[in-house]
Residue frames as qw, qx, qy, qz and C-alpha x, y, z in Angstrom:
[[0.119, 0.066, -0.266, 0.954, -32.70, -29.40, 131.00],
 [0.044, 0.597, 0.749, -0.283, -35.98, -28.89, 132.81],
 [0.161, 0.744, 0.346, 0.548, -38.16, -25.83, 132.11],
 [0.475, -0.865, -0.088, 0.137, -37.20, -23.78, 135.39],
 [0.676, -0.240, 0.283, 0.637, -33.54, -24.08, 134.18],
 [0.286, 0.437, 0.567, 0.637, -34.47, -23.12, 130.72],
 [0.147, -0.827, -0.474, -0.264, -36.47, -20.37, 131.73],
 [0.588, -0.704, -0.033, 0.397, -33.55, -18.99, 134.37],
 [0.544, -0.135, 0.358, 0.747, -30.76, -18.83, 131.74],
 [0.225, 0.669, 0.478, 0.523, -33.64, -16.91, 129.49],
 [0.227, -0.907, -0.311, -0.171, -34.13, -14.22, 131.85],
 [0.560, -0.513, 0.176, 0.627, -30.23, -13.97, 132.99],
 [0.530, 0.314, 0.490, 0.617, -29.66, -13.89, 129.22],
 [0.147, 0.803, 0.436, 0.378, -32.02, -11.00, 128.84],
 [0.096, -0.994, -0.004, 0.059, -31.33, -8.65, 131.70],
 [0.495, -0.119, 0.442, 0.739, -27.13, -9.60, 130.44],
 [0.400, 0.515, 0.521, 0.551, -28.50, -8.09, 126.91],
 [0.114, -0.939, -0.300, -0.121, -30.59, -5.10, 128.64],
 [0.628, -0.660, 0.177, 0.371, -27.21, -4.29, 130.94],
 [0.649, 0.021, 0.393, 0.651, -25.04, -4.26, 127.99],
 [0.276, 0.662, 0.500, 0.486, -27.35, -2.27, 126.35],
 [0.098, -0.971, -0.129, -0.175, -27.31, 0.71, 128.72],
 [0.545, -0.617, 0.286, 0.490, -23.91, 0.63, 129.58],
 [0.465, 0.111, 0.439, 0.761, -22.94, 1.28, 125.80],
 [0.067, -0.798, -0.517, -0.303, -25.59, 3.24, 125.40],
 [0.423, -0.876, -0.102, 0.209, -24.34, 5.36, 128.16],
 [0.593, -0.411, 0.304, 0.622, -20.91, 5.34, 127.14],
 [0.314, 0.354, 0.496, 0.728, -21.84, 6.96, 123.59],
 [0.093, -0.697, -0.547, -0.455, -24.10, 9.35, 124.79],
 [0.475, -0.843, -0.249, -0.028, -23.21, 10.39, 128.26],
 [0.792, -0.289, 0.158, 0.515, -19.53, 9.80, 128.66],
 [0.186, 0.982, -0.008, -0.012, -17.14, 12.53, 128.33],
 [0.796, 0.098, -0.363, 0.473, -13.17, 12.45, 127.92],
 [0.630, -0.627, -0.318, 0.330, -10.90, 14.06, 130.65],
 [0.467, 0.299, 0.071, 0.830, -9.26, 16.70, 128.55],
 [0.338, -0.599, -0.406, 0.602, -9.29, 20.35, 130.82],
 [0.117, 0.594, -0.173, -0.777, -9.10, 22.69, 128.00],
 [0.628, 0.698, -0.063, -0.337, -9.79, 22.76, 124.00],
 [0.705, -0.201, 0.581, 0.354, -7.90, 20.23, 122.14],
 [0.540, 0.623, -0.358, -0.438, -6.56, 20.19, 118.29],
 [0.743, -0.006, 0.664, 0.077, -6.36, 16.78, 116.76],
 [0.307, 0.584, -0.419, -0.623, -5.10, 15.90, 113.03],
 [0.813, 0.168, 0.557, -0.027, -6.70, 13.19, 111.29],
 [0.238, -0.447, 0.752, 0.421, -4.79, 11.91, 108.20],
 [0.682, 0.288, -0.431, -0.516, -6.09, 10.66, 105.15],
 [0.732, 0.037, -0.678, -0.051, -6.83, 6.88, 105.64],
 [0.136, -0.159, 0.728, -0.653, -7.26, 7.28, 109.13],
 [0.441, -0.359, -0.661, -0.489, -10.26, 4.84, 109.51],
 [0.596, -0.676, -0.190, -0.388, -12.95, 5.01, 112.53],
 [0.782, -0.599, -0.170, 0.018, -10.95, 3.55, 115.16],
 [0.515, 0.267, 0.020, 0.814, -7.55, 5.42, 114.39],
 [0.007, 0.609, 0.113, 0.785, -9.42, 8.55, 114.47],
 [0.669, -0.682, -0.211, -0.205, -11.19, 7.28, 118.08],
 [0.718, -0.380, -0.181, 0.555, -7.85, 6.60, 119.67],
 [0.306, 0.370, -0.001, 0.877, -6.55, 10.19, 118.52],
 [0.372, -0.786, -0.105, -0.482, -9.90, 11.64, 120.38],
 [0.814, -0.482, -0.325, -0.021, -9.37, 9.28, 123.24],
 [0.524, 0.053, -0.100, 0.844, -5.29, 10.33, 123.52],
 [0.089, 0.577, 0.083, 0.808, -6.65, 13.70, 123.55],
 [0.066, -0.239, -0.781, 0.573, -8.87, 13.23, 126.37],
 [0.256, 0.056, 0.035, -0.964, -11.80, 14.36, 124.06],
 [0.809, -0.078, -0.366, -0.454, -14.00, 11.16, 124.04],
 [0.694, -0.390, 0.576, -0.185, -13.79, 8.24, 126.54],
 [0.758, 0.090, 0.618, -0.189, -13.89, 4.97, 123.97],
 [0.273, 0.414, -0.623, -0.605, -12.57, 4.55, 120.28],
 [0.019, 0.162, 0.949, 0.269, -14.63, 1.37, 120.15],
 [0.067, 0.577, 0.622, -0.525, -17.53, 3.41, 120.98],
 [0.232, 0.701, -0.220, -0.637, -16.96, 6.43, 118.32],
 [0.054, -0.129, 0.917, 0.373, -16.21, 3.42, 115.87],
 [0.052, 0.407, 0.908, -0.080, -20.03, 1.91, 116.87],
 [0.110, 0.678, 0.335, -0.645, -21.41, 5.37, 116.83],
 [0.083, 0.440, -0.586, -0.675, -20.03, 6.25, 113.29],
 [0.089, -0.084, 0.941, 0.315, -21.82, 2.56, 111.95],
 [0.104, 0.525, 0.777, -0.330, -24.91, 2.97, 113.46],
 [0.278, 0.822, 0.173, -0.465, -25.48, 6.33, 111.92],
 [0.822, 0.377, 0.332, 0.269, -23.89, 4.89, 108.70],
 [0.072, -0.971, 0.225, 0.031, -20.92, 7.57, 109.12],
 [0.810, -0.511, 0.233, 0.172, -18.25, 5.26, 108.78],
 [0.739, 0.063, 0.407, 0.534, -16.66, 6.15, 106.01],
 [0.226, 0.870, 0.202, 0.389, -17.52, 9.64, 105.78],
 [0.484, -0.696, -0.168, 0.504, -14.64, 10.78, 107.92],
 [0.278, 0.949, -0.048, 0.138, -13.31, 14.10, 106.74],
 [0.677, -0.104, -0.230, 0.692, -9.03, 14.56, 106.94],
 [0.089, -0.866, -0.199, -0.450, -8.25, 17.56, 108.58],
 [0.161, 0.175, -0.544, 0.805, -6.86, 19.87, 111.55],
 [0.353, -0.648, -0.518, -0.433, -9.64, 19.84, 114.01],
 [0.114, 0.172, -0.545, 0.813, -10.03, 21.50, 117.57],
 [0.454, -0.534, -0.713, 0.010, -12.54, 19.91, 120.11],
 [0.409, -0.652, 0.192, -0.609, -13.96, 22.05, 123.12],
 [0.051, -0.209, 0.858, -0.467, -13.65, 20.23, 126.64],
 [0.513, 0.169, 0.444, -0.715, -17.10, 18.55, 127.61],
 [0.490, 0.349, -0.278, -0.749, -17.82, 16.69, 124.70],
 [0.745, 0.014, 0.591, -0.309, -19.79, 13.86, 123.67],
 [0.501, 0.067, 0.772, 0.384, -19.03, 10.95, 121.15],
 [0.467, 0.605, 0.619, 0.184, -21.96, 12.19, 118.81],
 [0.082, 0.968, -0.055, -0.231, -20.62, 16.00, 118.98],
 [0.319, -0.598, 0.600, 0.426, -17.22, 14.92, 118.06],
 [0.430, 0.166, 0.695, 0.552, -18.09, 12.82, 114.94],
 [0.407, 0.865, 0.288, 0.056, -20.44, 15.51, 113.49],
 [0.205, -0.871, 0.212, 0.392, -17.41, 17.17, 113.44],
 [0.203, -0.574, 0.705, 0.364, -15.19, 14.83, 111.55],
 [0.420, 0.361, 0.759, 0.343, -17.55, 13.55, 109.41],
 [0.214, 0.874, 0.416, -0.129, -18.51, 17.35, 108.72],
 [0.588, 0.243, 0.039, 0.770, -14.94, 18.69, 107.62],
 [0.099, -0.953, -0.256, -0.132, -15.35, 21.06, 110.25],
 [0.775, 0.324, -0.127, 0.528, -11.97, 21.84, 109.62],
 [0.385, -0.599, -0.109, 0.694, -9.94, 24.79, 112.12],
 [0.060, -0.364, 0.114, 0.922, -9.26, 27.20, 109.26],
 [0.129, -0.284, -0.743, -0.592, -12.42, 26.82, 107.64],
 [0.350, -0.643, -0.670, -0.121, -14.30, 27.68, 110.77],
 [0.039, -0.628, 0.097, -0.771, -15.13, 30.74, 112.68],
 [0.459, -0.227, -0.741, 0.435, -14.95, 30.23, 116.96],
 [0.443, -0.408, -0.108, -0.791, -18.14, 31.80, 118.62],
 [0.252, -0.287, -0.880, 0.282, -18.74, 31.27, 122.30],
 [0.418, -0.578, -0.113, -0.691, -21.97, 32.80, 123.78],
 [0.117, 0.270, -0.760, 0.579, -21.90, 32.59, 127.47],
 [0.073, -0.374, -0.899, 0.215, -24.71, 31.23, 129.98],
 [0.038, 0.791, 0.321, -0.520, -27.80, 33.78, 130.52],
 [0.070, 0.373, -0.194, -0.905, -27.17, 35.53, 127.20],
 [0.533, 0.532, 0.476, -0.454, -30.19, 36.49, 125.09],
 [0.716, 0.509, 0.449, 0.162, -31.01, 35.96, 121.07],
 [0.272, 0.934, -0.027, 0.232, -30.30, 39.38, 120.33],
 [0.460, -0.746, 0.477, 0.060, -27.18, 39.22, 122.46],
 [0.707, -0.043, 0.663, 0.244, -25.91, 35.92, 120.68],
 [0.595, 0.716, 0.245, 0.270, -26.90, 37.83, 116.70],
 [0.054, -0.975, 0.192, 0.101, -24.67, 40.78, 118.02],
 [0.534, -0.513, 0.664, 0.107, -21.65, 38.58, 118.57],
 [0.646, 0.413, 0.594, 0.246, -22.37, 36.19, 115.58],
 [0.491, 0.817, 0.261, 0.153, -22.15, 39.74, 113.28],
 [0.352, -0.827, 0.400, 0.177, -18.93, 41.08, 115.22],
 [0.395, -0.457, 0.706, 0.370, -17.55, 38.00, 113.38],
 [0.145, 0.333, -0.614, -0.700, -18.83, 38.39, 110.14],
 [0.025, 0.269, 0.937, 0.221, -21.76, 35.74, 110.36],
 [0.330, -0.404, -0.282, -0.806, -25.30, 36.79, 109.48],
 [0.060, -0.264, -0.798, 0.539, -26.57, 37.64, 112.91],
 [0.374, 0.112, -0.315, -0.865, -29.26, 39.51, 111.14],
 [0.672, 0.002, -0.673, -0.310, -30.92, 36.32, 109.32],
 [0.263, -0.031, -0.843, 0.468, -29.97, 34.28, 112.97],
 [0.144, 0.151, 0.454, -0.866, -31.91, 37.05, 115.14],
 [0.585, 0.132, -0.340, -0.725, -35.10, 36.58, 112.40],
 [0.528, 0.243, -0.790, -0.196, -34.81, 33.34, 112.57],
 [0.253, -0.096, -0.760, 0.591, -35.00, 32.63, 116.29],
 [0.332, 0.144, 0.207, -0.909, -37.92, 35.19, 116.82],
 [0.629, 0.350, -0.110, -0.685, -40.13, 33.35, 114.13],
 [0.189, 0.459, -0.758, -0.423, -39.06, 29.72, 113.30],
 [0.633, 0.105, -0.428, -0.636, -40.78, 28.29, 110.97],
 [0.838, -0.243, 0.352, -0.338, -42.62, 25.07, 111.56],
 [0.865, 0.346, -0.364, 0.008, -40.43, 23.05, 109.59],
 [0.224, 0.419, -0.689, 0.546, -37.77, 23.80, 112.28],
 [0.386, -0.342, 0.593, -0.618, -39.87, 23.01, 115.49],
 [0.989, -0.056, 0.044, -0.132, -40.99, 19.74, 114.01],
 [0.824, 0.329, -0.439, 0.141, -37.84, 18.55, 113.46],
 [0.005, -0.486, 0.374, -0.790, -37.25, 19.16, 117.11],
 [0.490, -0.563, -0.665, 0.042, -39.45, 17.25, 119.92],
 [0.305, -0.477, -0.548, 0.616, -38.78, 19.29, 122.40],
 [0.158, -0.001, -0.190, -0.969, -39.82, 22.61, 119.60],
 [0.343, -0.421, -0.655, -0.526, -43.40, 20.95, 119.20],
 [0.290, -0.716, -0.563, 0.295, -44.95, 21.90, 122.74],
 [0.244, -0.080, -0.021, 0.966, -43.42, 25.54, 122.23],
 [0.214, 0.721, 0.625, -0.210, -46.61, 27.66, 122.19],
 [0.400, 0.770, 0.445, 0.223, -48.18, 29.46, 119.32],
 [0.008, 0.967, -0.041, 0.251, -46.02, 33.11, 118.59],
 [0.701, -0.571, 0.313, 0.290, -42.68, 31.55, 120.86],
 [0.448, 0.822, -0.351, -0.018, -39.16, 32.07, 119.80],
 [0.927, -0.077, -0.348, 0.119, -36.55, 30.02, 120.34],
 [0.151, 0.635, -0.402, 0.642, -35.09, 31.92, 123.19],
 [0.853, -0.309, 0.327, -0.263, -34.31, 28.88, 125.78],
 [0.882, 0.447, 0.145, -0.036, -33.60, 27.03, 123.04],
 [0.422, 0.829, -0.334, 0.150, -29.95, 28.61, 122.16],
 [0.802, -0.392, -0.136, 0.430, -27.50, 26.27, 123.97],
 [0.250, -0.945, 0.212, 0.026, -24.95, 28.45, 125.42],
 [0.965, -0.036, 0.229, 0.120, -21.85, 27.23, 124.25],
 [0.220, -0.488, 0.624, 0.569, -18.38, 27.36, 122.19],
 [0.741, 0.556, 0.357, -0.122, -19.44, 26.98, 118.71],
 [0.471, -0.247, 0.629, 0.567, -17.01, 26.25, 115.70],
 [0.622, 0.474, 0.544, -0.303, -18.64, 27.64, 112.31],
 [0.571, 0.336, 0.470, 0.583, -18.12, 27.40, 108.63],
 [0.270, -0.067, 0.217, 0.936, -17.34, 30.83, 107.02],
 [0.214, 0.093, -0.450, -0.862, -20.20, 30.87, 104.97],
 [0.051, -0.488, -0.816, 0.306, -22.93, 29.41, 107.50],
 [0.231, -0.541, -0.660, -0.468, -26.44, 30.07, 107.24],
 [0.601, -0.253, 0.425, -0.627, -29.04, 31.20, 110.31],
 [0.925, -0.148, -0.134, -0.322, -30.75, 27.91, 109.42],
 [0.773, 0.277, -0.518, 0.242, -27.27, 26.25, 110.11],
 [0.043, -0.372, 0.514, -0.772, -26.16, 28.46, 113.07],
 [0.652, -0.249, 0.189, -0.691, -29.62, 27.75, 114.77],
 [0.958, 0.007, -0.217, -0.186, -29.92, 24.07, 113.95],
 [0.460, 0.399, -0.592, 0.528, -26.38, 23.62, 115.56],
 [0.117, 0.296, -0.659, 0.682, -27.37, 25.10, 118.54],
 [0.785, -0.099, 0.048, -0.609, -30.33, 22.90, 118.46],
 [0.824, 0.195, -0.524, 0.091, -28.59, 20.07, 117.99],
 [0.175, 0.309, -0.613, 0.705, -26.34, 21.14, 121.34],
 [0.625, -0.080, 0.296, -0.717, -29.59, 22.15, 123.48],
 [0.887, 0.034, -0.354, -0.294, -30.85, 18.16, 122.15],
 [0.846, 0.073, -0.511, 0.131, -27.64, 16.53, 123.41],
 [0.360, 0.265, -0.579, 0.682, -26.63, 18.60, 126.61],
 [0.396, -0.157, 0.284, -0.859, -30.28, 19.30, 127.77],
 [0.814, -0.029, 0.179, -0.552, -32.89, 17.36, 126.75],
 [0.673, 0.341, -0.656, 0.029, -31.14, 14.08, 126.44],
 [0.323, 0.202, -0.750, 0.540, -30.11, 14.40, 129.53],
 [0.205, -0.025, 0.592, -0.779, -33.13, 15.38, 131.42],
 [0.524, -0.017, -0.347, -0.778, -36.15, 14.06, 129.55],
 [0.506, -0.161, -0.842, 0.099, -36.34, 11.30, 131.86],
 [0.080, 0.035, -0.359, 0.929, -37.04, 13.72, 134.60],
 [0.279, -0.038, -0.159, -0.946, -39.31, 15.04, 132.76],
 [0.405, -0.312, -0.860, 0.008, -41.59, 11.73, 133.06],
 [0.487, -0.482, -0.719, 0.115, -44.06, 12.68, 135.39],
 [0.394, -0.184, -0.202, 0.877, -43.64, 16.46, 135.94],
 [0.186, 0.769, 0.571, -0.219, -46.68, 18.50, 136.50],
 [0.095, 0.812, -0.140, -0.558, -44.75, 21.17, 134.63],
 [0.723, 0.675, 0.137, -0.052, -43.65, 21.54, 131.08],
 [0.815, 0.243, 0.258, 0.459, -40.53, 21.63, 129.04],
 [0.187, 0.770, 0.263, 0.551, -41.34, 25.13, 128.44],
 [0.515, -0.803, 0.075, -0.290, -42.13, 26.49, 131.81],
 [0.732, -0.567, 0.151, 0.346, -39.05, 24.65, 133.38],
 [0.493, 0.251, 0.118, 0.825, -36.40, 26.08, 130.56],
 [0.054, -0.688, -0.182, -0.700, -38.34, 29.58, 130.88],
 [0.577, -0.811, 0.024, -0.096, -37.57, 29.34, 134.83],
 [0.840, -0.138, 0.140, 0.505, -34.07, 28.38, 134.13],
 [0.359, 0.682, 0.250, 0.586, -33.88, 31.21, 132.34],
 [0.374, -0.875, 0.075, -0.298, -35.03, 33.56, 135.48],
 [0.750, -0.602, 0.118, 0.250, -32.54, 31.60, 137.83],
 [0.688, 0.360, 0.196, 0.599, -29.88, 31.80, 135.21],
 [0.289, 0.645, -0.008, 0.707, -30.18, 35.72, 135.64],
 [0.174, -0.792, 0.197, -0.551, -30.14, 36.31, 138.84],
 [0.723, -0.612, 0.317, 0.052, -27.93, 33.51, 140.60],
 [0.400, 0.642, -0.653, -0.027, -24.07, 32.46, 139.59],
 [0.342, -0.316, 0.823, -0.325, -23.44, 30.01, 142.39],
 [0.496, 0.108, -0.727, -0.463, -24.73, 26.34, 141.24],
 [0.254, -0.161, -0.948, 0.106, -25.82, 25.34, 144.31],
 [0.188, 0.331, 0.293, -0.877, -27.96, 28.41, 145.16],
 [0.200, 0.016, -0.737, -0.645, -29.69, 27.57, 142.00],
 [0.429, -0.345, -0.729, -0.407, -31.80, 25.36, 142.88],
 [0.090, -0.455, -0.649, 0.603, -32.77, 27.27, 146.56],
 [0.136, 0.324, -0.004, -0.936, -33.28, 29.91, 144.64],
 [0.266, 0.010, -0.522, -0.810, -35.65, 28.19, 142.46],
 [0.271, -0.216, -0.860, 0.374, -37.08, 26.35, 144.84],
 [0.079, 0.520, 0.433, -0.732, -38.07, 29.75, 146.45],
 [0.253, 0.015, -0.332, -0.909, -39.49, 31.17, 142.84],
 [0.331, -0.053, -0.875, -0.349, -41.79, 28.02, 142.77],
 [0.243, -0.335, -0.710, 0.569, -43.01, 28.44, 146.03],
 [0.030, 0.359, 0.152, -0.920, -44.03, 31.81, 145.25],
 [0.432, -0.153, -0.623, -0.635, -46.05, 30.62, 142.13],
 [0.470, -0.437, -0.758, -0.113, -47.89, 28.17, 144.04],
 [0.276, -0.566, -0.596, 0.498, -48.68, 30.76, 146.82],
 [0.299, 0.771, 0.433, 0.359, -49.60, 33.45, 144.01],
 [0.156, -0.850, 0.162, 0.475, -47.05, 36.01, 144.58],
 [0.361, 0.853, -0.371, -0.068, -44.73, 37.58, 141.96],
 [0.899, -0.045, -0.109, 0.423, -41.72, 36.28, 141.61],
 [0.359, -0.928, 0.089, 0.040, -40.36, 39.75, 141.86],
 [0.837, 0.176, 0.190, 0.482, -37.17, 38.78, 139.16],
 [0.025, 0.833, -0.178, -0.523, -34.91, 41.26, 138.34],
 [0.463, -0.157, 0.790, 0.369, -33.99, 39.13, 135.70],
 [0.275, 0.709, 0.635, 0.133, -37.54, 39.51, 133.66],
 [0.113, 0.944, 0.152, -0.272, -37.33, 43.21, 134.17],
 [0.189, -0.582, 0.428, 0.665, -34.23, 43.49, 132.60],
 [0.324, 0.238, 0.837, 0.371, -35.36, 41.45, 129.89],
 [0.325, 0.750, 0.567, 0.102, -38.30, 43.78, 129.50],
 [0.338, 0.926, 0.078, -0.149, -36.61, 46.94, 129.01],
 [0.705, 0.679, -0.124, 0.164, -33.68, 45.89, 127.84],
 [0.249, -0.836, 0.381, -0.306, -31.28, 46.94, 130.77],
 [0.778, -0.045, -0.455, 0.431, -28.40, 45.19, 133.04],
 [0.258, -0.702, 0.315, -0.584, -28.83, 46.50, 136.37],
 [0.294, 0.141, -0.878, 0.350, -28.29, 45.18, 139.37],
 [0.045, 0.569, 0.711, -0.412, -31.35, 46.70, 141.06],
 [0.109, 0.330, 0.352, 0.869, -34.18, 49.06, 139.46],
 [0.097, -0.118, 0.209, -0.966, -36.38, 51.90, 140.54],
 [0.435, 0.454, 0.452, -0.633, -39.84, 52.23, 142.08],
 [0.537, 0.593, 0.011, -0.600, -40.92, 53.56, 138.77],
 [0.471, 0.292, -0.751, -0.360, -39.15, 50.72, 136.14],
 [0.104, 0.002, 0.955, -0.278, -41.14, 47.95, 138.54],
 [0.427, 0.506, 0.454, -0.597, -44.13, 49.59, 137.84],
 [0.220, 0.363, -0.593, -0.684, -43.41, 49.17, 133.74],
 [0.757, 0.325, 0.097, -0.558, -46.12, 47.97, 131.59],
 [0.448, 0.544, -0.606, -0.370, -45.25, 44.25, 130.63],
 [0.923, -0.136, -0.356, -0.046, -45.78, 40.29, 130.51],
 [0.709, 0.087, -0.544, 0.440, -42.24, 39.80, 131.47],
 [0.151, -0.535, 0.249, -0.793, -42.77, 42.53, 134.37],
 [0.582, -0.333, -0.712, 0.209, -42.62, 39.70, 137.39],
 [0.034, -0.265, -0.561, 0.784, -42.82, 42.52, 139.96],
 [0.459, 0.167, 0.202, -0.849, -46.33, 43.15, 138.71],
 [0.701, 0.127, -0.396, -0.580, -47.30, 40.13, 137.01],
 [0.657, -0.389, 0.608, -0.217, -47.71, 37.06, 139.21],
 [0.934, 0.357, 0.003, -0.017, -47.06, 33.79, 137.45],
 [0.695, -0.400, 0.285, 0.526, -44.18, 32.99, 135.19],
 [0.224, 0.625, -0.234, -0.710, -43.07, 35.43, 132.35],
 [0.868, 0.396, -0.025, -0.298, -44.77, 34.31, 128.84],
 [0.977, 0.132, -0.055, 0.155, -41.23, 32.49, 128.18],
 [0.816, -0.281, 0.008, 0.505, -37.38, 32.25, 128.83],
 [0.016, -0.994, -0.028, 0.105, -35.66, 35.44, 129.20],
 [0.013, -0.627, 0.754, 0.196, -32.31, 34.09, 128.15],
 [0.903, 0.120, -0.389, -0.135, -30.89, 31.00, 126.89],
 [0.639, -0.533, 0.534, -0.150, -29.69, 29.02, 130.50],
 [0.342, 0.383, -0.858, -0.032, -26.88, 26.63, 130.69],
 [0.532, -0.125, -0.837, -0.027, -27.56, 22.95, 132.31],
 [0.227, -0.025, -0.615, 0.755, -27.15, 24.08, 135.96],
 [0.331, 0.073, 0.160, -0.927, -30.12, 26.54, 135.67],
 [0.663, -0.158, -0.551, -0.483, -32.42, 24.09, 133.45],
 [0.580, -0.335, -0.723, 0.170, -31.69, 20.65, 136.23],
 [0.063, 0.021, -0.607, 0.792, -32.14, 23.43, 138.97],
 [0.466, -0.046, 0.053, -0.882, -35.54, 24.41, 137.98],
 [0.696, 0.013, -0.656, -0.293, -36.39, 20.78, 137.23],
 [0.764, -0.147, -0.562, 0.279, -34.91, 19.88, 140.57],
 [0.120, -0.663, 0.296, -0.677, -35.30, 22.75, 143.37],
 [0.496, 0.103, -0.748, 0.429, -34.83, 22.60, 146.55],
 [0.315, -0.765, -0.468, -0.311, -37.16, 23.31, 149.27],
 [0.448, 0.215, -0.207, 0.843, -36.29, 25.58, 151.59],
 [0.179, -0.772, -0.456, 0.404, -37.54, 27.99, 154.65],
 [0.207, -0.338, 0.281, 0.874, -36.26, 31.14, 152.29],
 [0.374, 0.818, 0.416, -0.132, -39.34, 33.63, 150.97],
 [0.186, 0.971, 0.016, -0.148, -36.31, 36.14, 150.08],
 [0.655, -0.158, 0.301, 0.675, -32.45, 37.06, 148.28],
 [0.018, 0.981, -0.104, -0.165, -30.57, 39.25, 147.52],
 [0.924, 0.210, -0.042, 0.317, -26.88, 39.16, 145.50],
 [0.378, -0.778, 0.037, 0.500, -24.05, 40.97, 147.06],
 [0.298, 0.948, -0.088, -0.072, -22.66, 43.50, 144.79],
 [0.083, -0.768, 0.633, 0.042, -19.45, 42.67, 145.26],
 [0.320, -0.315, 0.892, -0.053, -19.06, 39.14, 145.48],
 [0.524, 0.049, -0.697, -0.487, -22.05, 37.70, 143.66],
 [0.219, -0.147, -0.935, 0.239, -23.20, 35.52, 146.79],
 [0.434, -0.377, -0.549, -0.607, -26.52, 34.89, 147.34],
 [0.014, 0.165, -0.658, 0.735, -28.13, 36.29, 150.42],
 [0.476, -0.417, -0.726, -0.268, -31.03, 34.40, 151.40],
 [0.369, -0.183, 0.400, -0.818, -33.77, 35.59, 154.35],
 [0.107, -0.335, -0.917, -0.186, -36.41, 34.07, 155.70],
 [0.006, -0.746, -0.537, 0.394, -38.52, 37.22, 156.77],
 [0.362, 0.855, 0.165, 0.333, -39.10, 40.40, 155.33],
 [0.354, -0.934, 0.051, 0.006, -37.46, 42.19, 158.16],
 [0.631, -0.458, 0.470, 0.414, -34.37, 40.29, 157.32],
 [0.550, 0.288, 0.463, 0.633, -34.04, 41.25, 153.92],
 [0.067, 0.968, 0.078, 0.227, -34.32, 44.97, 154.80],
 [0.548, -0.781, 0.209, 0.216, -31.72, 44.23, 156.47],
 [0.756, -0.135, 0.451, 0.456, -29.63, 42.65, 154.41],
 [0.354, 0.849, 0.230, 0.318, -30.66, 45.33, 151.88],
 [0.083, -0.971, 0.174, -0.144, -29.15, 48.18, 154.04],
 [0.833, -0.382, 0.346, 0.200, -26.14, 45.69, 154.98],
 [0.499, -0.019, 0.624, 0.600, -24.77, 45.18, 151.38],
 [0.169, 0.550, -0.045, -0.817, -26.22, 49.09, 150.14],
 [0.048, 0.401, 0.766, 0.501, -28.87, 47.62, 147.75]]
């Protein structure tokens, strides 16, 4: 076999190996099963790794029982499944489904806590103490955490000096043990925010003149003041625009954040309020994320759209997002849909 031969089959070989490698790689990490609602599954004593994968896979809550098998080995989980009644959420990945069943996060052993998109720390401790868990400790916890938590975190270690971890809270359905911690509660929904955010976008990130921070902490703003997922990213589009052409951003999102409020529109006089997060008098973006945004809001800010649109406006009624390109048209559209 000459050396040109020898030297072909090496380099099929390899990009065969490299191919293999991100297609499994994908299928454990990215891949989701096809199930349309919340599922309960019972695993059985002596149910070993690839039993337990066809039970997800029947469900439609994983794609691959030879995958969840390979996932389980690799993270030397294979024998730590847990029997049990368990109940999956829709949406879920291979590695979210064994921390489950190798965590005996059994159904009646766990309390079901969903915090919706756009809600804020202190919003998520309220809800967390409605059902008996210490939203107290949580809300402390999130305001201040410690540095052991934000190293064990890449994406905590750029967080600047005095930040909380409010960005950081994946929005989400959360399953939790009776007698969970904050440090548990929080590290959960770090663990979520790892595998539904920054897993998924940190390639993006590659080469983005912006941070980690500064695009979750504009997801945050779009998050509060569009619903529509494809307005998202006009609307951030247009926020970005406005940075780089040093206006405000002129959020109603930030202001609510600074005094605390859920309006739809506020007065003369609460625009004029003394604060960072005050975007209709500070120009820039607010010192950090004013909620904790779901995916839609993060890959919008990461990914806007450009756009002849300086202004919007959300109809009161409908939620739809009314988009100008002059001023004169958004007085109108003001007096149109009585904002």
């Amino acid at each position: 076999m000459n050396i040109r031969r020898k030297i072909s089959i090496f380099v099929l070989a390899t990009i065969l190996l490299i191919g293999c490698f991100f297609y499994i790689y994908n299928g454990i990490y990215f891949s989701q099963g096809n199930a349309v609602g919340s599922k309960t599954i019972s695993i059985e004593n002596g149910d070993n790794a690839l039993v337990v994968g066809q039970k997800l896979v029947s469900g439609g809550i994983i794609s691959g029982k030879y995958y969840f098998a390979l996932y389980l080995w690799n993270t030397h989980r294979l024998h730590s499944i847990v029997a049990g009644v368990y109940e999956f959420p829709k949406g879920m990945q291979i590695p979210e489904a064994a921390r489950i069943v190798t965590g005996g996060e059994v159904v009646s052993m766990r309390i079901k806590v969903t915090f919706p998109e756009g809600w804020t720390m202190k919003d998520m401790a309220q809800r967390l103490s409605a059902n008996n868990l210490p939203g107290g400790d949580f809300l402390a916890l999130a305001k201040n955490p410690n540095q052991t938590l934000r190293d064990a975190y890449p994406f905590l270690k750029e967080l600047p000096d005095g930040a909380t971890l409010e960005g950081y809270l994946f929005p989400d359905t959360y399953y939790f043990a009776k007698d969970a911690t904050a440090e548990e509660i929080v590290k959960k929904m770090l663990d979520d925010f790892s595998t539904k955010v920054f897993t998924v976008i940190k390639n993006d990130l590659d080469g983005q003149k912006k941070s980690l921070f500064e695009i979750v902490t504009m997801g945050s703003v779009v998050e509060g003041e569009v619903k529509n997922d494809s307005d998202r990213k006009i609307v951030a589009g247009l926020f970005w625009n406005r940075i780089e052409n040093q206006l405000p951003l002129q959020s109603d999102a930030t202001l609510e954040y600074a005094l605390g409020t859920n309006k739809i529109q506020h007065s003369i006089a609460e625009t004029k309020t003394d604060s960072p997060y005050n975007t209709y008098q500070n120009k820039g973006l607010p010192p950090g994320p004013v909620s904790n945004p779901g995916l839609a809001s993060i890959s919008a800010a990461l990914n806007p759209q450009k756009s002849d649109y300086v202004y919007f406006l959300s109809d009161p009624k409908t939620g739809k997002t009314i988009f100008a390109k002059t001023f004169q048209e958004h007085v109108a559209n003001k007096v149109k849909y009585g904002l």
